[in-house]
N, C-alpha and C positions, 0 to 999 in steps of 0.2 A: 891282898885284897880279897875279903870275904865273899862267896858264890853268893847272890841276892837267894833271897831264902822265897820259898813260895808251901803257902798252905793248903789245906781239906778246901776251904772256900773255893777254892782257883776253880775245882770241879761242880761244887755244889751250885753253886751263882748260875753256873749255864745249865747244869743237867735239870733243875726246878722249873726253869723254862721248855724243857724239853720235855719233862714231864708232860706238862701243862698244854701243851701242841699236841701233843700225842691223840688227845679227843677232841680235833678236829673232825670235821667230814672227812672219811678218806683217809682219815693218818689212825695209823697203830692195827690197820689192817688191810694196806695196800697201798695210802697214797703216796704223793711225795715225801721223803724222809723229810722230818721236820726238823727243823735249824734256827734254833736262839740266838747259838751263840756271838752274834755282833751285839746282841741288846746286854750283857751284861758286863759288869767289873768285878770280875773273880779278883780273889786276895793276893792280889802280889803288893806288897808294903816296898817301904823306901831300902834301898837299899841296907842289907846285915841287920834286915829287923823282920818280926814277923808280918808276915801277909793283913792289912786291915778295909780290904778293900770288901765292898757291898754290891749286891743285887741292884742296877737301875731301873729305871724303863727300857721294855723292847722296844720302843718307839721312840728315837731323840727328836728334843724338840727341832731343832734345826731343820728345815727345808728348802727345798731349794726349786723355782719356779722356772717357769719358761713361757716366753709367751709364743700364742698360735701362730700359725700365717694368715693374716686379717683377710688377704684378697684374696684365700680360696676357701670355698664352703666348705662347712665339717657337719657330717652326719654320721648316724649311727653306721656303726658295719659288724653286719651277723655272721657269725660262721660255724657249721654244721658238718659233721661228718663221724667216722668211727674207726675204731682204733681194734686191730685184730695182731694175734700170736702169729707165726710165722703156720702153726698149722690149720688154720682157719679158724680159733677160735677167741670168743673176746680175752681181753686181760682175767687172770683168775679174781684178780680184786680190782677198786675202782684207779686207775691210773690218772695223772695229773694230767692237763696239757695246761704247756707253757709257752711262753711266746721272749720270745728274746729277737731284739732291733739292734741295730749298728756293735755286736759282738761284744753285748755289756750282758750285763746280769739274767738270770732267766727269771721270768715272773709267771707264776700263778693265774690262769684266766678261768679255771672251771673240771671237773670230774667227766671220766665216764661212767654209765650208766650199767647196770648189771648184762646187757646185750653190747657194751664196748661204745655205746653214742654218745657224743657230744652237743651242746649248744648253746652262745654265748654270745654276748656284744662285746668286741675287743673292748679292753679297757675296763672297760664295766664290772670288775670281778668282784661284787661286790659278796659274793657265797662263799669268798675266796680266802682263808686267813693269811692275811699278810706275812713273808717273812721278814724279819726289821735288816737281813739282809740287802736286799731287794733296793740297790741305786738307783736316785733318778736320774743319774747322769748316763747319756747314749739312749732315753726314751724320751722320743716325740711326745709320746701319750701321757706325760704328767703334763699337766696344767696350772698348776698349786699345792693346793692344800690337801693333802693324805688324809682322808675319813680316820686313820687307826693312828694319823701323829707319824708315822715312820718317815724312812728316807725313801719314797714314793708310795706305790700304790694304786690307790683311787685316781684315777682320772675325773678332774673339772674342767669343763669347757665355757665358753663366753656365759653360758647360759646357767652355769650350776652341774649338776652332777646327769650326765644323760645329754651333754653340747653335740657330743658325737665327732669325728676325728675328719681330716683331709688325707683324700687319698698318696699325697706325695708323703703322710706320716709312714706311710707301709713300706717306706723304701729301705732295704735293709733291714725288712724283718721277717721273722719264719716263728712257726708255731713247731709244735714236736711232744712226745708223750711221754709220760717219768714212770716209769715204775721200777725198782731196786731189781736189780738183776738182768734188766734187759737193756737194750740199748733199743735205738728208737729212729726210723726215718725222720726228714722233715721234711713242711710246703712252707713253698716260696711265698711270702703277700707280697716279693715286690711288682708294682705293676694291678696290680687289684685294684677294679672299678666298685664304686657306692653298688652299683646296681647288677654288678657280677653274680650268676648264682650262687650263695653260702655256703654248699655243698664243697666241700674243698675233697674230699673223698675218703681213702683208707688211708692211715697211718699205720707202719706196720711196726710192730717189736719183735725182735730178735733176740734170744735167750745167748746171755753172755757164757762164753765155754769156762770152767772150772767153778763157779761160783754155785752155793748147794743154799747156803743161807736167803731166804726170802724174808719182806713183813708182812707177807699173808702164809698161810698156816692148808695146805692141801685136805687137812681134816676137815675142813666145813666143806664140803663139800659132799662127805658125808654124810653130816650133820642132817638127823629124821625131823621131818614136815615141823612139828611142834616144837622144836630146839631154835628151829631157826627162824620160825614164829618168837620166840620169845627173844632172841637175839637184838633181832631187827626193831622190836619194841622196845628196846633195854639201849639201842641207838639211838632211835626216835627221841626218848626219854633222856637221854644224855645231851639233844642238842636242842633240850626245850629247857638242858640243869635243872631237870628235876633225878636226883641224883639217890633218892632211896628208892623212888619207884625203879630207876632203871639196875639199880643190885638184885631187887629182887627178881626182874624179869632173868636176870645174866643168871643168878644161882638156881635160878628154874630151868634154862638153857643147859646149863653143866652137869642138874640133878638127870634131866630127860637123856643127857651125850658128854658123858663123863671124858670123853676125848675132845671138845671142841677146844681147840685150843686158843682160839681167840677169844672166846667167851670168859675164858679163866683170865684171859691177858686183863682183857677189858675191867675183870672184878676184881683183879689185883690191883688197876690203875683207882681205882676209886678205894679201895684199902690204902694204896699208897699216899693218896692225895688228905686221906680225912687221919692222917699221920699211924694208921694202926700197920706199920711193919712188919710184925708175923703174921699177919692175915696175909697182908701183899707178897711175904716169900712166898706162903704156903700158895697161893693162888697162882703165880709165877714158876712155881717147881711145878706145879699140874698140868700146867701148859706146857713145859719144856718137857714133861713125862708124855705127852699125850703127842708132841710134834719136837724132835730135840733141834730142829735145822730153824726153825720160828726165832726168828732174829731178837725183837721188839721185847720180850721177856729178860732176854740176857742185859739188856742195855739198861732198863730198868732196876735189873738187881745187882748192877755196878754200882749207879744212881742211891740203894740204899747202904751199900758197903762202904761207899766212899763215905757217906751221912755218920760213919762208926768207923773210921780211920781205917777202916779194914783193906789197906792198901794190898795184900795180896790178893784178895779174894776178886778186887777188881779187876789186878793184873789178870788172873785167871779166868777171869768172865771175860774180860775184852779180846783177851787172846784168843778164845771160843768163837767170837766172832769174826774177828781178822780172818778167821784158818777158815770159815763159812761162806763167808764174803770179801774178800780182798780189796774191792773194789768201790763200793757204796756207800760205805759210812766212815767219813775221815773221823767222825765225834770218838767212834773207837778208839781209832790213835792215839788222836785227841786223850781221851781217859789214862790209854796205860801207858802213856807219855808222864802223865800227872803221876800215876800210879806209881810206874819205875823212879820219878824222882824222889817220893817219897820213902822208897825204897832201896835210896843210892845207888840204884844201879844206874849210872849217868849215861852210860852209852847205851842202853836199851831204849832210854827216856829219849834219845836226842834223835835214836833211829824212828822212833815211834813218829815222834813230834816232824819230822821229815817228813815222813808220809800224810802224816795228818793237813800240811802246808800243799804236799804235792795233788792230794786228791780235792782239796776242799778247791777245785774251780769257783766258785760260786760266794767265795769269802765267806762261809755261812758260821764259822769257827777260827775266827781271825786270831782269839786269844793261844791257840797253838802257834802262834810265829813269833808272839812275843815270848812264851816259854822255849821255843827254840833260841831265840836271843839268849834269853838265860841262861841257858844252855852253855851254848858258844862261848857267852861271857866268862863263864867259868873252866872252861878250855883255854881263855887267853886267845879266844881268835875274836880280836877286838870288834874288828871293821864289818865282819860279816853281823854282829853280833848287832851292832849299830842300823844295819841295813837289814836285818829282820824286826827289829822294836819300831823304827822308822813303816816299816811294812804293816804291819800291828796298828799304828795312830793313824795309816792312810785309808784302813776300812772300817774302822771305827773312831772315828775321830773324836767323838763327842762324849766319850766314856770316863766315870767320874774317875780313875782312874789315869788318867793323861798327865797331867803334874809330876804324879812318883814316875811315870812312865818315862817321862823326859829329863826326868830328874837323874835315872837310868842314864838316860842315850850320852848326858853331860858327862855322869862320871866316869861311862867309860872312855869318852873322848880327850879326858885330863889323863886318862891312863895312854891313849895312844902317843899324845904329846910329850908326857914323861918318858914313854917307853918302858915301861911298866913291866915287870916279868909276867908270865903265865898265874894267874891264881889258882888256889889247890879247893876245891869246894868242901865244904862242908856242913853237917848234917842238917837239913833242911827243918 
């Protein structure tokens, strides 16, 4: 029995997406790590043939509704407060807060503010880029139909967008702050009245021990009056996609503070995006010259290595990061999981791909539990192998891929039935 083969695609399908998050508010320079990977079908083909799978939507159609509690009134409900470092000061970049109900998925409600403030209508996150992560299943707060198509999101109430929630929604939920590196208090809503003060207070972060890797860059802070002037206009301009204006502002930013590291990240994401590659390394190696421990750079110029089969160089980018952060980015894994199999080094790929299952809480890179399958599959440890591809179609279910996927789960379960010996893999 031939190891199912897996290609370049597996990685490119989700890192494009990843890409593409990256200029959001807040991401690629502090916010939540961003996470495609449920929205796509990287190339794992039918079994002993090559990978033919495609890019879908981050958004599956499929949704899934709930209706309110008719007999209790639902209004809006505000909440306000700020989010400080363990030594009194705000987060270095803007942090996420999230709010997570009945011990499902964490969702997205809003940023802090350069002083660490927050303020938002639960649900309402409409400032918010969805992650096509993000189940509606275990939140009150969906009501229908997802504004972005995803598997929740948006909240509609009786009335349209803006119904406003019932207080018995808040039972079993809590807000909390993201930012890569730290770990995070949280407050309780259960118990929250409409007309409670908003003020919910400080949340505080806590700097996780051994971790050195950030996605914000200590250099902007640096960063002289007119650098960061033009920075922050080269932001602006980024989330108005007016996309040559905001190059120029970033290469007037890097000309004025030839260390800004983000600034470079930023001009290399828009090299990368408008397909010119050696501007994006060069841009990319600037950054990484100017701050080496600046996460977001490295994961990027995996993202183009992999694009050129340059399976070492991703190995070696990703491991860069791992050794940075151990903690934050399962997509890493994720990569040099891909990378080592591309590489045959199958026990590297299978440890990788372990981690990448074990950190990804949040199912945000479900496609690492089916390449652990594959994995497994090709060790001959049938059952486990079955019970991770099975795991793979339970958080993305709607992935054009599901067919081959199953197609999979079948043949290896004719192999359990046969009794089948151990298969020997070969070269992907």
């Amino acid at each position: 029995m031939n190891r199912f083969r897996l290609t370049a695609a597996i990685l490119l399908a989700a890192a494009v997406l990843f890409s593409q998050e990256q200029q959001q508010p807040g991401a690629g320079t502090g916010g939540a790590a961003p996470s495609p990977g449920t929205g796509t079908t990287p190339g794992i083909g039918t079994p002993g043939t090559p990978g033919q799978g495609r890019p879908t939507s981050p958004f599956p159609d499929q949704r899934q509704q709930q209706q309110p509690f008719p007999q209790e009134m639902q209004r809006p409900i505000f909440l306000s407060g700020k989010v400080m470092t363990e030594d009194g000061t705000p987060p270095p970049e803007p942090a996420t807060i999230e709010r997570i109900c009945g011990g499902g998925n964490a969702r997205p409600e809003g940023y802090t503010d350069s002083k660490g403030r927050f303020s938002f209508e639960l649900g309402r996150n409409m400032g918010v880029m969805q992650d096509a992560s993000v189940s509606s299943s275990n939140d009150p707060f969906n009501r229908g139909n997802d504004p972005f198509g995803g598997r929740g999101g948006g909240r509609m109430g009786p009335g349209g967008m803006g119904g406003g929630i019932a207080e018995r929604d808040l039972m079993g939920c809590e807000i909390r702050a993201s930012l890569p590196g730290y770990v995070s208090s949280v407050v309780n809503l259960s118990g929250r009245r409409i007309m409670d003060n908003p003020d919910v207070g400080t949340i505080l972060l806590r700097r996780i021990a051994g971790v050195e890797g950030m996605t914000f860059s200590m250099t902007s802070a640096m960063a002289p009056k007119d650098a960061k002037k033009s920075y922050d206009k080269a932001r602006d301009q980024l989330k108005k996609k007016k996309v040559e204006e905001a190059q120029k502002e970033l290469e007037k930013a890097v000309e004025l503070y030839p260390k800004y590291a983000v600034a470079w990240y930023e001009l290399g994401m828009i090299h990368q995006q408008a397909n010119r590659k050696d501007e994006a390394r060069k841009a990319y190696g600037e950054s990484l010259k100017a701050d080496s421990k600046y996460i977001n750079p490295y994961l990027q110029m995996a993202v183009l290595s992999a694009g050129e089969n340059n399976w070492k160089e991703v190995d070696e980018t990703t491991d860069r990061v791992i050794q940075l952060n151990p903690v934050n980015f399962p997509q890493a894994y994720f990569f040099n999981s891909v990378a080592n199999y591309n590489l045959q080094n199958f026990d590297d790929a299978e440890k990788s791909a372990r981690e990448a299952v074990k950190l990804d809480g949040q199912h945000r890179w479900p496609k690492a539990q089916h390449l652990l399958g594959i994995l497994l599959a090709g060790k001959g440890e049938n059952q486990a192998a079955i019970d991770n591809m099975r795991g793979y179609l339970k958080f993305n279910p709607n992935g054009s891929d599901k067919p081959a996927v199953e197609k999979q789960i079948a043949e290896i379960e004719e192999r359990l039935k046969g009794g089948t010996a151990q298969a020997q893999p070969n070269n992907p």
